[in-house]
N, C-alpha and C positions, 0 to 999 in steps of 0.2 A: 095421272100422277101429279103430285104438289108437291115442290117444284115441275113444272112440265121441262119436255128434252131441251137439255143443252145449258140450261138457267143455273147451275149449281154456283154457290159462291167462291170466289178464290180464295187461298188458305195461304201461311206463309209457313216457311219453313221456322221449326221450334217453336210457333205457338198452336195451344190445342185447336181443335177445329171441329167441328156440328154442323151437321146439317138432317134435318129429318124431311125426311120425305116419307108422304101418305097416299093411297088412293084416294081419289077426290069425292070417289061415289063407292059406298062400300055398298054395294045392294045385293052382293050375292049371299048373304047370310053364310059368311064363313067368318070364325072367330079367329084362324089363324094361317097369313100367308107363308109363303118362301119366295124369298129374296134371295137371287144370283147374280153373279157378272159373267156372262156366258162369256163376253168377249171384250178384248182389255182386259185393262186392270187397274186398280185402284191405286194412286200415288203410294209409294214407300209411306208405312206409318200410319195408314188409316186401314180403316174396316168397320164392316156391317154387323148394327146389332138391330137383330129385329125383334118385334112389338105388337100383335096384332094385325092389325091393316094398317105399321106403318113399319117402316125402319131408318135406321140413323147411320149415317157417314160420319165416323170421329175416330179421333186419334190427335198424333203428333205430326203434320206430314217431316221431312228427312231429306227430300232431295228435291232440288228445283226442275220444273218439268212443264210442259203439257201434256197432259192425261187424258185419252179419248178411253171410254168402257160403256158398255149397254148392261142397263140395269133392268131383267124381267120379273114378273111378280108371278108366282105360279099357285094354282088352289086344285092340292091333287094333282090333278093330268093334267089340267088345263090350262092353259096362259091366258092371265087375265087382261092383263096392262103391260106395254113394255114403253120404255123411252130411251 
């Protein structure tokens, strides 16, 4: 993944915030992943839109924090990438 684990940038509270994250190497010939947070969670005020073989972290974040969450990418059954 791009960003790789742990790299994401800091966000402040009430201003928007983006972050896209892609597979690095899309070579399984699938048009379209899924993106979860199996475990954590994502700051108050953000969430995932996905894309393809990417998705995006944005929103507003709401509360001050630190945030630990694993983001897996799945195609089908299979777990492709996780960080």
């Amino acid at each position: 993944m791009d960003p790789p684990s742990g790299s994401l940038t800091p966000g402040e509270i009430g201003n928007p915030y983006s972050q896209q994250i892609i597979l690095s190497e899309n070579t399984y010939e699938i048009a379209q992943f899924q993106f979860k947070v199996p475990e954590g969670a994502l700051p108050p005020g953000l969430h995932i839109t996905e894309k393809g073989y990417s998705t995006t972290i944005s929103g507003t974040p709401t509360e001050l924090g630190d945030y630990s969450f694993s983001l897996t990418v799945n195609a089908g059954a299979c777990v492709v990438d996780q960080a």
